[in-house]
LUMTI-967891 format. One record per atom (N, C-alpha, C): residue in one letter; x, z, y. Coordinates in steps of 0.001 Angstrom, whole numbers, padded with zeros to 6 digits, always signed. Example, Ala and Ser with C-alpha at 12.3 -4.5 7.8 and 13.67 -1.06 7.14 Angstrom:
BEGIN
A+013190+007800-005690 A+012300+007800-004500 A+013200+007800-003300 S+012850+007080-002250 S+013670+007140-001060 S+012900+007870+000030 
***
This chain:
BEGIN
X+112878+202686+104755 X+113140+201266+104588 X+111848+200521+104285 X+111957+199210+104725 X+110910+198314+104419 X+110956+197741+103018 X+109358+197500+102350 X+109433+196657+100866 X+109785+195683+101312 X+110736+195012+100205 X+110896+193636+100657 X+109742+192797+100365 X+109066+192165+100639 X+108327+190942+100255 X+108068+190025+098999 X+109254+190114+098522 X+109450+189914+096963 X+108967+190649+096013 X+108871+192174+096232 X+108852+193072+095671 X+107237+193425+095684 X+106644+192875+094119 X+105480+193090+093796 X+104605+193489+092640 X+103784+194130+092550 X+103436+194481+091327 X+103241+193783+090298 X+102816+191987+090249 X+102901+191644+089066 X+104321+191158+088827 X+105170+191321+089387 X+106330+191125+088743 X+106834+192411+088042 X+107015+193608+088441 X+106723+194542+088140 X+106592+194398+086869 X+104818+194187+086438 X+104413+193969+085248 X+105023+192814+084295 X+105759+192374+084913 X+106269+190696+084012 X+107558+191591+083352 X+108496+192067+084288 X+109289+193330+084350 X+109445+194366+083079 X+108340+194840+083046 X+107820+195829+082102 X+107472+195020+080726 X+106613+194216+081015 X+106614+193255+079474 X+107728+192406+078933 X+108733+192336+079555 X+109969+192436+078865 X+111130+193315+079249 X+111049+194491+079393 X+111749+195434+078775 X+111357+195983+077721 X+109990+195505+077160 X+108945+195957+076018 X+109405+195193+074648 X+109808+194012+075297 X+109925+192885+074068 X+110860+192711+073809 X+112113+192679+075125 X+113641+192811+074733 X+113951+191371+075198 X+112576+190044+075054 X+113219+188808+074476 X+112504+187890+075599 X+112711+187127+076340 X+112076+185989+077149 X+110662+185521+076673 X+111162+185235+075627 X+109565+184113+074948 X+108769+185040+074526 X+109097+186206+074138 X+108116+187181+073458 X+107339+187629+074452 X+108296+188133+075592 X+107484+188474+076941 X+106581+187671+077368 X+107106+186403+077528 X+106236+185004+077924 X+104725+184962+076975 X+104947+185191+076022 X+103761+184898+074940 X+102498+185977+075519 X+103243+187340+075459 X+102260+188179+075790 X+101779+188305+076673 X+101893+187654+078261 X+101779+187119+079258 X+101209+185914+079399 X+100998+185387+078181 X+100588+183915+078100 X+100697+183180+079160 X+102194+183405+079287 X+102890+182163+080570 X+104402+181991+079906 X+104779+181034+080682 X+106242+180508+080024 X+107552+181386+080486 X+108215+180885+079837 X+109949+181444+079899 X+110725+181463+080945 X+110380+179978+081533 X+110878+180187+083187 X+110356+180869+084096 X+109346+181220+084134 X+108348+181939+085288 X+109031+183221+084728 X+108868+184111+083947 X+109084+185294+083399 X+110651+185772+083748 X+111572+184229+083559 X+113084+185001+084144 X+113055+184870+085458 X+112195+184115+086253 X+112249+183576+087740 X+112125+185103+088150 X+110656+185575+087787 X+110304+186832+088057 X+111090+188017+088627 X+111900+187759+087002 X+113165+189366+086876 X+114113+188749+087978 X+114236+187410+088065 X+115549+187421+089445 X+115064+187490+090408 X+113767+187654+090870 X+113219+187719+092279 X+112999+188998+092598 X+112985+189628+091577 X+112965+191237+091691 X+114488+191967+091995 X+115679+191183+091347 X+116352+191894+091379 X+117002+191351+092988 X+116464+190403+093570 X+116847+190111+094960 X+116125+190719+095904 X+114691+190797+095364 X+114255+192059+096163 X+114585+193514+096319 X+115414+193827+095113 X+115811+194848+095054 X+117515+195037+095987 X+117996+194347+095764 X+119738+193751+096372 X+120763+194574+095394 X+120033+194628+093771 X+120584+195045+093241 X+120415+194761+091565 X+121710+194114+090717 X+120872+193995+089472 X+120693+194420+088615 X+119576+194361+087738 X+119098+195386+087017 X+119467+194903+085076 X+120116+193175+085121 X+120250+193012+084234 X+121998+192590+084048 X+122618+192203+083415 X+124088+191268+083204 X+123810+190454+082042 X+124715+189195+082064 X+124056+188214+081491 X+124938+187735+080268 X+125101+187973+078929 X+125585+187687+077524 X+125181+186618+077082 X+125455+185240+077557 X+125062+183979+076910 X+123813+183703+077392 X+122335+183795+076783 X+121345+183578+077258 X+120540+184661+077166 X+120808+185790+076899 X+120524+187415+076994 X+120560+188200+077720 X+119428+188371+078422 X+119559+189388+079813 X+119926+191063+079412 X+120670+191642+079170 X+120794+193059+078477 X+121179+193764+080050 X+119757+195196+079624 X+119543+195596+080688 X+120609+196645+081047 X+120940+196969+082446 X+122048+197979+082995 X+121032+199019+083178 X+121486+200420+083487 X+120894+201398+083520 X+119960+201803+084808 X+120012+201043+086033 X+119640+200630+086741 X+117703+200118+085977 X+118003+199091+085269 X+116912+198744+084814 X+116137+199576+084045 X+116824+200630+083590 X+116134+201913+082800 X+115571+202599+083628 X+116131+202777+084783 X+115157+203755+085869 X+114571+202723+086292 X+114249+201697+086920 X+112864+201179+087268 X+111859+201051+086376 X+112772+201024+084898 X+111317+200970+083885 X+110605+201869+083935 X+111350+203164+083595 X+110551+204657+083866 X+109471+204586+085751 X+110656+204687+086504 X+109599+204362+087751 X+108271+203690+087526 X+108591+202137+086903 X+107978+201061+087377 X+106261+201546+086511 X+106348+202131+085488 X+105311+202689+083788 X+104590+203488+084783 X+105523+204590+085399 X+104458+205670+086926 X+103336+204926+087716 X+104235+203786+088201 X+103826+203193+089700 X+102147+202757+089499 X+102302+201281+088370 X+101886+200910+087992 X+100466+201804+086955 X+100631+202738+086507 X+099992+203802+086206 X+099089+203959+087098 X+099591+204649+088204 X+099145+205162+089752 X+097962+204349+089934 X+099007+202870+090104 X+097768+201865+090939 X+096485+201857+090122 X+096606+201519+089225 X+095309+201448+088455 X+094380+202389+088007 X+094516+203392+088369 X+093942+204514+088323 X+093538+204519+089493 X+094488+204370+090821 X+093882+204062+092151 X+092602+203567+092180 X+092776+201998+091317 X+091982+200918+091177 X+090763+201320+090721 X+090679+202058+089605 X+089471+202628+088867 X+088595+204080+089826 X+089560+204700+090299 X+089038+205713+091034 X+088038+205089+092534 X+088553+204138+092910 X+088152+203562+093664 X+086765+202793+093736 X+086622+202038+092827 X+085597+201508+092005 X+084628+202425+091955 X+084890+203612+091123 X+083791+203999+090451 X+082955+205121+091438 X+084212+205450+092698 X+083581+205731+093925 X+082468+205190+094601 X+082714+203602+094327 X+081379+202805+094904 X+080494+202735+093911 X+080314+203207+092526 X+079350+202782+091759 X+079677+201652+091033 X+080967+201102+090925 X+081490+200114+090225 X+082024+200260+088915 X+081679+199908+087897 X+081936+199761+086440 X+082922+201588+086039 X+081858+202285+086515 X+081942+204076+085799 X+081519+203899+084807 X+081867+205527+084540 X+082234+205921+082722 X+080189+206600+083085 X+079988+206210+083820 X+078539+207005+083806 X+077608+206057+084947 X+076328+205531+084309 X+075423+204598+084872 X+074269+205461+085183 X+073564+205451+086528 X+072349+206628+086758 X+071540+205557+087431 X+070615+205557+086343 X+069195+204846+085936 X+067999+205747+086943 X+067321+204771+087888 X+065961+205914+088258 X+064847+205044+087933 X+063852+205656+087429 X+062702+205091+086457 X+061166+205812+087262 X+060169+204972+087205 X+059021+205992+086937 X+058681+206290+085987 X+057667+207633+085926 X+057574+208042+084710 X+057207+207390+083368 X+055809+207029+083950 X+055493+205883+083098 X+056111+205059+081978 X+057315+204664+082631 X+057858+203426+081737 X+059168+204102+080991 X+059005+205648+080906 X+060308+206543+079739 X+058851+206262+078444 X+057689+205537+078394 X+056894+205827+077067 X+057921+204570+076013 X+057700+203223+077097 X+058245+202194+076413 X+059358+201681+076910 X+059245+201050+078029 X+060573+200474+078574 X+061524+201196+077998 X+061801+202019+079300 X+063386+202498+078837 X+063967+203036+077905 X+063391+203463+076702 X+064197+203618+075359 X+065054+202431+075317 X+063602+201348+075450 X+064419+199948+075090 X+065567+199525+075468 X+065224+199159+076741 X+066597+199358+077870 X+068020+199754+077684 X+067319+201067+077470 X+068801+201701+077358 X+069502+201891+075846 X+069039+201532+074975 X+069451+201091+073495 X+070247+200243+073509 X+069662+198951+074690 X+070032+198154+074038 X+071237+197722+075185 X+070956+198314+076626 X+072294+198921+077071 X+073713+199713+076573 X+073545+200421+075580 X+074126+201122+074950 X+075032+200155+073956 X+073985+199648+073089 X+075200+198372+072383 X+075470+197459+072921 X+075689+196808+074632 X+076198+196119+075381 X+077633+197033+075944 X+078018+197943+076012 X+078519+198946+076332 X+078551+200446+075492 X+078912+200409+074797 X+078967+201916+073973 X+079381+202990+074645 X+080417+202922+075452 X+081236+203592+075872 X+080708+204730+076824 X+079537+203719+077733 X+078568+204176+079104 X+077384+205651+078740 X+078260+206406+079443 X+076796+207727+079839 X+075773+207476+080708 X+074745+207466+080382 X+073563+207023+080839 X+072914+207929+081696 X+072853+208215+082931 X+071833+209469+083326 X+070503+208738+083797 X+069263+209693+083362 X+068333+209514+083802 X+067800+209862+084818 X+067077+209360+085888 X+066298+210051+086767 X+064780+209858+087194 X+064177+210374+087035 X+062879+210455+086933 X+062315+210586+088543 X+061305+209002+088690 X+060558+209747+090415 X+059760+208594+090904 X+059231+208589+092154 X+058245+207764+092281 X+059149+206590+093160 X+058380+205352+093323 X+058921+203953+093633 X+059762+204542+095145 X+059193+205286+096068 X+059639+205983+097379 X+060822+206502+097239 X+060996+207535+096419 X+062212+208499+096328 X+063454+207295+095687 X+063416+206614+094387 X+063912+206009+093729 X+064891+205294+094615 X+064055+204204+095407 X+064492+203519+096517 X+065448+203956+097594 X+065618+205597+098027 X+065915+206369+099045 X+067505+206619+097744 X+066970+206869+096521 X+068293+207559+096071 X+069176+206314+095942 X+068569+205216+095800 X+069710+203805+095602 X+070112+203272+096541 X+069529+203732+097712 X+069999+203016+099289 X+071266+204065+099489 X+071187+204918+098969 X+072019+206391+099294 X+072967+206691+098406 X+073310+205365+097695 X+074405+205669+096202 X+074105+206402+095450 X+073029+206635+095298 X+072697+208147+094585 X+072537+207913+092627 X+072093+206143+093098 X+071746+205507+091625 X+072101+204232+091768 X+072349+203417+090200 X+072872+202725+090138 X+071808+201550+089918 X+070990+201549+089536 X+069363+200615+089658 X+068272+201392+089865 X+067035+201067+089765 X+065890+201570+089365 X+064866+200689+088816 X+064190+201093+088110 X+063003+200353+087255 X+061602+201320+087986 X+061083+200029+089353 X+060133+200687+089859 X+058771+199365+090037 X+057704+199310+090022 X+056516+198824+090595 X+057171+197913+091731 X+057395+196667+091359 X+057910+195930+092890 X+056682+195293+093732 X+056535+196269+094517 X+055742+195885+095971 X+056570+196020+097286 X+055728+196436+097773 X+056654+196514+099408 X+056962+197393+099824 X+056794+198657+098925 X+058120+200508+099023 X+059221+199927+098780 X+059144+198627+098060 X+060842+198774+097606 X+061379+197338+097843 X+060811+196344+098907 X+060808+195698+099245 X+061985+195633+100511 X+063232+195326+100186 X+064275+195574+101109 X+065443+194406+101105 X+065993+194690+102628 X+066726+193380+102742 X+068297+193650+102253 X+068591+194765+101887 X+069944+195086+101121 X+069875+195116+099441 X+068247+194839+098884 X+067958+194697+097439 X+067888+193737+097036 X+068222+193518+095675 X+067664+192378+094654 X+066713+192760+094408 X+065731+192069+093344 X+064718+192456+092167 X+064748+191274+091289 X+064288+191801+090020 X+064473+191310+089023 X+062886+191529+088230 X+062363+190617+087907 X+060924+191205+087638 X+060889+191414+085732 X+060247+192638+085400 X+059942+192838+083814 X+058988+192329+082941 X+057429+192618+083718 X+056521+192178+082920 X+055612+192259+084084 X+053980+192356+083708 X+052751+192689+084519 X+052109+193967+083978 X+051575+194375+084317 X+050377+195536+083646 X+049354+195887+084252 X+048273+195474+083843 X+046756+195845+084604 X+046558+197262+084659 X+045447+197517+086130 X+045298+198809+085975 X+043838+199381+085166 X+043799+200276+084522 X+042626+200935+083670 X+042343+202229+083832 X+040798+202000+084331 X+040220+203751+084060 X+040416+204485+082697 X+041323+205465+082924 X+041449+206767+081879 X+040724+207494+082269 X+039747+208126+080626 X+038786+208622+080696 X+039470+209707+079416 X+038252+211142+078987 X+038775+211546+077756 X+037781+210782+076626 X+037926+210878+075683 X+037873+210048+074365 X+036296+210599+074680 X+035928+211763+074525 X+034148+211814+074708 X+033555+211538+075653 X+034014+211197+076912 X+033139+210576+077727 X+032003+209527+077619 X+031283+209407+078725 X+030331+208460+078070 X+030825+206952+078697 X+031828+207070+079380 X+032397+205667+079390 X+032974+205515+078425 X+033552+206199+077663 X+034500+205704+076505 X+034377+204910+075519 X+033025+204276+075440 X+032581+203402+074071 X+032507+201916+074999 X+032299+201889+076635 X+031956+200964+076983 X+033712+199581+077093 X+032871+198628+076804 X+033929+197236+076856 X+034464+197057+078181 X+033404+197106+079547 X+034622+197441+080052 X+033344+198289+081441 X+034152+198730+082896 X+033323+199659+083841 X+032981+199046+084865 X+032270+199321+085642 X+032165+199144+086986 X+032445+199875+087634 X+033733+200344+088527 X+033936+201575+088960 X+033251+201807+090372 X+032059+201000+090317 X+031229+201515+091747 X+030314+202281+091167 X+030007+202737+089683 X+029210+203684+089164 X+029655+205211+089180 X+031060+204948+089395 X+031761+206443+089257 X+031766+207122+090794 X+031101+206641+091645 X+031053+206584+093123 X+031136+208837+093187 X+030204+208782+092662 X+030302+210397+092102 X+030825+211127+091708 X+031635+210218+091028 X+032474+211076+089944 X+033792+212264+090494 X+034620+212713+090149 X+035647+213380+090091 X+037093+212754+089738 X+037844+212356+090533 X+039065+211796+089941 X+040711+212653+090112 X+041353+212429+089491 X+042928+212949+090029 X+043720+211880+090064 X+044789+212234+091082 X+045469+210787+091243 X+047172+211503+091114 X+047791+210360+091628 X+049180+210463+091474 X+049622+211116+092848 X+050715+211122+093484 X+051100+211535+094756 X+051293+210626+095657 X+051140+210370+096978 X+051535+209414+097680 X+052939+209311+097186 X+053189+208112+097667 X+054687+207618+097340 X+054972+206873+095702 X+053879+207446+094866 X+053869+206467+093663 X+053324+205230+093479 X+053710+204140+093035 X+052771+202924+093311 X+051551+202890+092639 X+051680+203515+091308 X+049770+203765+090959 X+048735+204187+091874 X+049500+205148+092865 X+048754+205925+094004 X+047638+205111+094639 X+049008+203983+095081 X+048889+202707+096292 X+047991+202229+095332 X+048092+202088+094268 X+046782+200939+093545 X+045980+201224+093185 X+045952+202670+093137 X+044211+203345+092961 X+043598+203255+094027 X+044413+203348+095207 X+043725+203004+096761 X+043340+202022+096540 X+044086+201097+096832 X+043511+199411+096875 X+042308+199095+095754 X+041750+199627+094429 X+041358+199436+093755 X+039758+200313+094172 X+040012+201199+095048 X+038757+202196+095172 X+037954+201069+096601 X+038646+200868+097305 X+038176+199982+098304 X+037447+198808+098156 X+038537+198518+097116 X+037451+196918+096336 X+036014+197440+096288 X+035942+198722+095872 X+034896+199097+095256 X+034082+199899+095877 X+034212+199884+097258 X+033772+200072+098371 X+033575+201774+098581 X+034071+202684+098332 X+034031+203782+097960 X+035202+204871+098367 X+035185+205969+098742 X+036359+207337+098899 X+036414+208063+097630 X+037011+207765+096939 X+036812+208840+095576 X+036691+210084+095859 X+036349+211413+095309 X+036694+212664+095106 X+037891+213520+094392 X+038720+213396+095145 X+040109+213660+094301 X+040108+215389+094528 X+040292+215379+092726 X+040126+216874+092483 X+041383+217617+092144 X+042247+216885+092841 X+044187+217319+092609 X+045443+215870+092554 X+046151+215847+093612 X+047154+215084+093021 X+048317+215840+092320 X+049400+214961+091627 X+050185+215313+090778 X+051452+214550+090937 X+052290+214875+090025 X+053848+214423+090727 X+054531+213495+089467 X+053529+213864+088426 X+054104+212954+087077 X+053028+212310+086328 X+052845+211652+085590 X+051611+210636+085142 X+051078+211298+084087 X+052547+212272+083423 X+052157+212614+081881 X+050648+214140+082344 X+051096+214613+083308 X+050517+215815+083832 X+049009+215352+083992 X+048726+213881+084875 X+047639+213393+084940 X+047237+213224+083967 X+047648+212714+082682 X+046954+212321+081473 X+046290+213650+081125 X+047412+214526+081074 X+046703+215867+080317 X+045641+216275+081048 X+045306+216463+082304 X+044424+216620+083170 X+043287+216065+082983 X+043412+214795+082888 X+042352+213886+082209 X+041676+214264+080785 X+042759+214299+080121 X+042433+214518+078788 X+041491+215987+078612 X+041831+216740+079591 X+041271+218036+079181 X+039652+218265+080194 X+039365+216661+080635 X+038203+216683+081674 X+037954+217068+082883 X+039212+217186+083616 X+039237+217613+084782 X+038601+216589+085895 X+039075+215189+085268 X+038107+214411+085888 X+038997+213015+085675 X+038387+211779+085833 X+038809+210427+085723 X+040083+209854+086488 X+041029+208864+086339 X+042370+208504+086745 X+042275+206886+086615 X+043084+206361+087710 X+042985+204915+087470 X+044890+204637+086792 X+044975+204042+086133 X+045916+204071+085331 X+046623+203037+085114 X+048350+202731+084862 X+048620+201348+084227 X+048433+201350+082267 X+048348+200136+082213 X+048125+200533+080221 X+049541+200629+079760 X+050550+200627+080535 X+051811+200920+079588 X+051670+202272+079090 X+050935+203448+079574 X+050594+204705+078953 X+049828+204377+078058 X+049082+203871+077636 X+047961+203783+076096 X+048847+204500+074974 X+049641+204591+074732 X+050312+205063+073141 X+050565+206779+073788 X+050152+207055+074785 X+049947+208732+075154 X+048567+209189+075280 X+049030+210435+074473 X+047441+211317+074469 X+045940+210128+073972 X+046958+208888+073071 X+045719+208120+072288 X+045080+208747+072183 X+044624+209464+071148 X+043815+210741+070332 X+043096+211492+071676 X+043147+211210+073045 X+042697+212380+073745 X+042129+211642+075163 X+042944+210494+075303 X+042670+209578+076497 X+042032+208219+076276 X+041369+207659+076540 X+041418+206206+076300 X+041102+205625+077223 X+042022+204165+077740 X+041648+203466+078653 X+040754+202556+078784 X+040168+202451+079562 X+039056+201344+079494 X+039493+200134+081085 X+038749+198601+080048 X+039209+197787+081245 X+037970+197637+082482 X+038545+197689+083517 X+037686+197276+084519 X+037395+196179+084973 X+036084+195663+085538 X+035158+194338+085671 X+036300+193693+086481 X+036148+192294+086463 X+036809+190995+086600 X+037287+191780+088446 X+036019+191892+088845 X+036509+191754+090369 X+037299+193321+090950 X+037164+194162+089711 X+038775+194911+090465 X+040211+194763+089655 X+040084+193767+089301 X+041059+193672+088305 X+042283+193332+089370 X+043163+194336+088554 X+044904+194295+089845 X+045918+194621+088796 X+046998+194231+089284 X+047920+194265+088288 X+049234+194773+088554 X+050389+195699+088041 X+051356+196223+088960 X+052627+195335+088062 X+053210+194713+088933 X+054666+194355+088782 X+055916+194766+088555 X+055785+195116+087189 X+057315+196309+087228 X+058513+195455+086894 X+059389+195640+087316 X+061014+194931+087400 X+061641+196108+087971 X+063264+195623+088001 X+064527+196313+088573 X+064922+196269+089544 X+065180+196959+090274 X+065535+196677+091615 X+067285+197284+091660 X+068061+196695+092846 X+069720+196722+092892 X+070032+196591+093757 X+071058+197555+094439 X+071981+196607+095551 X+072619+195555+095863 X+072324+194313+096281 X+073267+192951+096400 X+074370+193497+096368 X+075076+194863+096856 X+076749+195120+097084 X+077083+195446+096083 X+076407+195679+094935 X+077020+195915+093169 X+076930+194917+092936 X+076156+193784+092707 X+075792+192649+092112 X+076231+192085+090471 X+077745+192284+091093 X+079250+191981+090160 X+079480+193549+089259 X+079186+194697+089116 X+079458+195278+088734 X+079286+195311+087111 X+080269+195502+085997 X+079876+195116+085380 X+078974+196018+084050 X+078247+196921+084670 X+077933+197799+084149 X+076309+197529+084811 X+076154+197261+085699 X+075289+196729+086054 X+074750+195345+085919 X+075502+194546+085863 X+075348+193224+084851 X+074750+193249+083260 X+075651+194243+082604 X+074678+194423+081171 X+073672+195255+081361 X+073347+195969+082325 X+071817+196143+082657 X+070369+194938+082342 X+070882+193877+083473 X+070232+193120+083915 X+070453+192351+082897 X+070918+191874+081984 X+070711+191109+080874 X+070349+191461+080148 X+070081+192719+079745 X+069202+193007+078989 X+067748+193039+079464 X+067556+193232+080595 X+066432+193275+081391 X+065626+191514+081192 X+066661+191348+080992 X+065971+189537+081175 X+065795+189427+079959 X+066428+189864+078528 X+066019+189818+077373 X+064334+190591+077020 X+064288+191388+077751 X+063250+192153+078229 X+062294+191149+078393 X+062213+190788+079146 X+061363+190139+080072 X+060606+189057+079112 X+061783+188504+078786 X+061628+186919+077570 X+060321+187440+076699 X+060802+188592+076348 X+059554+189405+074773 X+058893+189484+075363 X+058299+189725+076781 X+057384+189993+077326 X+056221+189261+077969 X+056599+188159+078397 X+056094+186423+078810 X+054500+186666+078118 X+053908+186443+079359 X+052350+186111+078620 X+052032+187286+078472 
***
């Protein structure tokens, strides 16, 4: 047989909130709609049904047994759907019991504690996964559902016509040196002196990579790269232990202090990397992703200048 047309889930639910209450107005209240709509409801149901579910004692709908089995039914149905509803959702990445964050490394020193703290008391409820990787991969796992934002270097790896961005702060880039070097006392370098030198870099696909390039060129020069690496913290230690010099953002300064120190470079290679969030326009509305981004903008505010 065919549904009738009448026959719909928020009546259903109007249905259910008074077999709950027993009483018209009580139902109505908790519904925060009126008395007539609420009995209109139950008689449009029971014409959709071609059968009734109540008999009528003065102004007292007292339910027939009929109405006892649709209640039981109706508690299932209604159950079902919304679980439908949620299963569905969280299939697309829509307001889950679990949010997967991809970050570069870099910004697990400061950012994202923050972030996600303060994500956390916007949402208590939310499991947070982390994922750790460069602006390339990040981008590939969020085009691919794989994640639910990322906090990457916004240039043009992640520069896409199915993304938002949302920008965080700025951060200049700085030669990391180890603490005894003999650059280490100087105010700031010329990195056309290091023309000689020994450096390690990041991996293609990281945006520091891209900006140690762009930054060596200014400076008219091929560095000597004596190893790339896949994480920043690895470079520091590398550095730190003299393997040879790194061009760097300063959001690392509060790592391997005691062992690294950055120094600023002369006016004319001065470059700066743009870190913000990046998102799918097709979450936009999600609302798990919404208290992301407001906090991100609270972010941002502390950050100005």
């Amino acid at each position: 047989m065919l549904i009738d047309e009448e026959f719909t889930l928020k009546k259903l639910e109007i249905f259910l909130a008074f077999m709950r209450s027993g009483n018209l107005a009580r139902a109505a209240t908790e519904l925060e709609t009126s008395t007539v709509s609420v009995h209109r409801a139950i008689h449009s149901l029971e014409n959709a049904l071609r059968c009734p579910l109540f008999k009528h004692e003065g102004r007292n709908l007292i339910p027939q047994e009929s109405a006892y089995v649709l209640e039981e039914q109706a508690q299932k149905l209604v159950k079902n759907v919304l679980d439908s509803v949620r299963l569905t959702r969280e299939a697309a990445g829509y307001s889950a019991e679990r949010f997967k964050l991809g970050s570069l490394y870099s910004l697990t020193v400061k950012t994202v504690p923050q972030l996600i703290m303060g994500l956390k008391l916007r949402r208590s409820e939310l499991n947070i996964d982390l994922i750790l990787g460069s602006n390339i991969d990040l981008l590939y796992k969020l085009k691919n559902m794989e994640l639910d934002a990322i906090l990457v270097a916004l240039n043009d790896s992640v520069s896409d016509p199915d993304c938002e961005q949302l920008p965080l702060f700025a951060d200049d880039i700085f030669l990391a040196v180890p603490v005894d070097s003999p650059f280490a006392q100087q105010a700031e370098v010329d990195l056309a002196d290091l023309r000689e030198a020994t450096f390690i870099t990041l991996s293609q696909g990281f945006a520091t990579h891209q900006d140690g390039a762009r930054v060596f060129q200014q400076a008219g020069f091929e560095p000597k790269v004596a190893m790339q690496v896949n994480d920043i913290f690895t470079l520091l230690s590398m550095v730190s232990s003299g393997v040879g010099y790194a061009l760097l953002p300063g959001r690392i300064a509060a790592v391997y202090e005691n062992r690294v120190k950055l120094i600023p470079l002369q006016a004319k290679y001065h470059l700066q990397q743009h870190i913000g969030v990046v998102f799918l326009k097709a979450k936009e509305r999600d609302p798990n992703l919404l208290a992301l981004l407001a906090e991100c903008r609270m972010y941002s505010l502390k950050h100005e200048g």
